[in-house]
Backbone as CSV, one residue per row, in Angstrom:
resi,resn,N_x,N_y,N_z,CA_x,CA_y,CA_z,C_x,C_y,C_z
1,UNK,93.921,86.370,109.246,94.821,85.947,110.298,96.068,86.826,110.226
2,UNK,96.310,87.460,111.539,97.513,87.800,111.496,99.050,87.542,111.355
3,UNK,99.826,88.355,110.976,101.655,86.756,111.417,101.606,86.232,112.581
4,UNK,101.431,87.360,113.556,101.851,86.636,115.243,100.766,84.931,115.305
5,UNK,99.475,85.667,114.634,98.552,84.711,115.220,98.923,83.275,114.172
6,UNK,99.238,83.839,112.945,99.953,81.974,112.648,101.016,81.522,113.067
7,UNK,102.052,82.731,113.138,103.004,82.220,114.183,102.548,81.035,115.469
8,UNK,101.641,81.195,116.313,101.326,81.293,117.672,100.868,79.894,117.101
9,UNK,99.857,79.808,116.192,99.434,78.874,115.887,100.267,77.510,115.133
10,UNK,101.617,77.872,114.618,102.120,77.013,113.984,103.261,76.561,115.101
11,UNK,103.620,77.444,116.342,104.267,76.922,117.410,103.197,76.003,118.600
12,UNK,102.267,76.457,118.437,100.874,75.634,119.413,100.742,74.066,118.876
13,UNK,101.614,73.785,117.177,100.997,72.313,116.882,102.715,72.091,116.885
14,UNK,103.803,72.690,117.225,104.469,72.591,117.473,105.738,71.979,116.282
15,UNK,105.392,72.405,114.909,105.913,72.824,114.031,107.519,74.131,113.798
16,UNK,108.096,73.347,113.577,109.317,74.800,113.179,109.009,75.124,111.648
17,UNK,109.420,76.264,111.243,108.790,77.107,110.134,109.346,75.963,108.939
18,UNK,110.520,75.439,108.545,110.747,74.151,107.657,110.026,72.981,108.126
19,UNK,109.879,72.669,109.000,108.828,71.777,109.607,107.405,71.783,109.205
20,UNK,106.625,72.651,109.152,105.401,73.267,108.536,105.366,73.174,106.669
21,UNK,106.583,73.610,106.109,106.390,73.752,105.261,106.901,72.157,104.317
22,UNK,107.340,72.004,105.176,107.755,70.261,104.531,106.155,69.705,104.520
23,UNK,106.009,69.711,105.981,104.275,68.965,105.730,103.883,68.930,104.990
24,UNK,103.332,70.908,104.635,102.383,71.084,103.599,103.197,70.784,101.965
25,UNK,104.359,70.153,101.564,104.911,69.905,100.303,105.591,71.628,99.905
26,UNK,105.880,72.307,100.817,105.889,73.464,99.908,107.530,73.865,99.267
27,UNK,108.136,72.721,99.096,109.430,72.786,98.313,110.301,73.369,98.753
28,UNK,111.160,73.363,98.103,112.669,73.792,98.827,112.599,75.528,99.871
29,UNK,111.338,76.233,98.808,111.965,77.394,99.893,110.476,77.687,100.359
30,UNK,109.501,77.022,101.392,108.984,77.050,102.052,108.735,77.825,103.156
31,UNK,110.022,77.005,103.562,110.303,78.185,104.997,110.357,79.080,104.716
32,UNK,111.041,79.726,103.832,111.510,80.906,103.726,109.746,82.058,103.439
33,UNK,108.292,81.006,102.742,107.508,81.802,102.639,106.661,81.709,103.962
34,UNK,107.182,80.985,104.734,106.889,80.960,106.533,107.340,82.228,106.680
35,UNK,108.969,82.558,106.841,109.087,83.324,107.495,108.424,84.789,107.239
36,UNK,108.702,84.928,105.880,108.204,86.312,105.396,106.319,86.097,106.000
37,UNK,105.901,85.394,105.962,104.261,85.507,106.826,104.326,86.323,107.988
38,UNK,105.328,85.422,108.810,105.053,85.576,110.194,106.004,86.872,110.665
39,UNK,107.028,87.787,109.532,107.942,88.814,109.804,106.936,89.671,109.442
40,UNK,105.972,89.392,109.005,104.744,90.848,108.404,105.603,91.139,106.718
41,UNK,106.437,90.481,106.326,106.835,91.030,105.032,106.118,90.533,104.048
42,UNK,105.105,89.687,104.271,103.966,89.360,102.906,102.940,89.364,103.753
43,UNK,101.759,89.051,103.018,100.667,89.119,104.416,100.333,87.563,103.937
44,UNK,99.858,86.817,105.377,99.647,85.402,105.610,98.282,84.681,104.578
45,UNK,99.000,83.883,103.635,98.365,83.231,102.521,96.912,83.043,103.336
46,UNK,95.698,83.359,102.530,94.356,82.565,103.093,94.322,81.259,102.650
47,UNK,94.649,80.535,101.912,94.860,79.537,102.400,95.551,78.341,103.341
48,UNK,97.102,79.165,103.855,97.609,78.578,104.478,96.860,78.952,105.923
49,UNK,96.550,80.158,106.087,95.917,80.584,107.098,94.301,79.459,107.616
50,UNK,93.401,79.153,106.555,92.506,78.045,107.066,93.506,76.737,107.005
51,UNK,94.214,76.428,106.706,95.097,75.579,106.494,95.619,75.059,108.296
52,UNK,95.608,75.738,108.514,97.070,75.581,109.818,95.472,75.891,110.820
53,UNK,94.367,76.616,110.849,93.148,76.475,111.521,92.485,75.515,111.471
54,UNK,92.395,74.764,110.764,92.240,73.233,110.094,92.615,72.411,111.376
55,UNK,94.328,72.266,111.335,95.043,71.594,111.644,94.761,71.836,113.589
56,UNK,94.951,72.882,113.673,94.625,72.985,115.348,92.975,72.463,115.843
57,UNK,92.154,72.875,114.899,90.623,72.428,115.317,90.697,70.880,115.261
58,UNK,91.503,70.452,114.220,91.174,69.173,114.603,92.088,68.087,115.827
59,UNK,93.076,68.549,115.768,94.170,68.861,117.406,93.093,68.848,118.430
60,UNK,92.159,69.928,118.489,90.838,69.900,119.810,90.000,68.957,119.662
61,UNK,89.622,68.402,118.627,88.243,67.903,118.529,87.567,68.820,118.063
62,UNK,87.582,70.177,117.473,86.713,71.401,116.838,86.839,71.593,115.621
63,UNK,87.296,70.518,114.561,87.530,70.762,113.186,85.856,71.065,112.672
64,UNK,84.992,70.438,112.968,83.753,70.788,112.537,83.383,72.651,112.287
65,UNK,83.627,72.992,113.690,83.240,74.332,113.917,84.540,74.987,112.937
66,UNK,85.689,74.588,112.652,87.111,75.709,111.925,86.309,75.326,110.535
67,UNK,85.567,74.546,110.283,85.050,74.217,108.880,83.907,74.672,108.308
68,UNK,83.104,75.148,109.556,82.026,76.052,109.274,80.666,74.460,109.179
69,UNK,81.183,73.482,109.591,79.556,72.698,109.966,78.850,72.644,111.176
């Protein structure tokens, strides 16, 4: 997954980047490993990346198919 595309995806469930990272528990500086994702300055965790694909498939009704059943 690209930044833009988790970007796109973490504004589509309508999350702000501390917003996201509170969800997922990710501690005080969270955001801050949001932002560096989505600025291209780290490349986007694979797990947060099925993580947040997770979260939109099941938003549709398509968590089955983001899960691979």
């Amino acid at each position: 997954m690209t930044s833009e595309e988790f970007k796109r995806a973490r504004m589509a469930l309508g999350f702000t980047q501390g917003g996201l990272a509170a969800e997922w528990g990710m501690g005080q500086n969270g955001g801050r490993s949001i932002r560096r994702w989505e600025c291209g300055q780290r490349p986007v965790s694979p797990i947060a990346a099925y993580a947040i694909q997770i979260m939109r498939a099941s938003r549709t009704g398509q968590a089955d198919d983001a899960i691979g059943f």
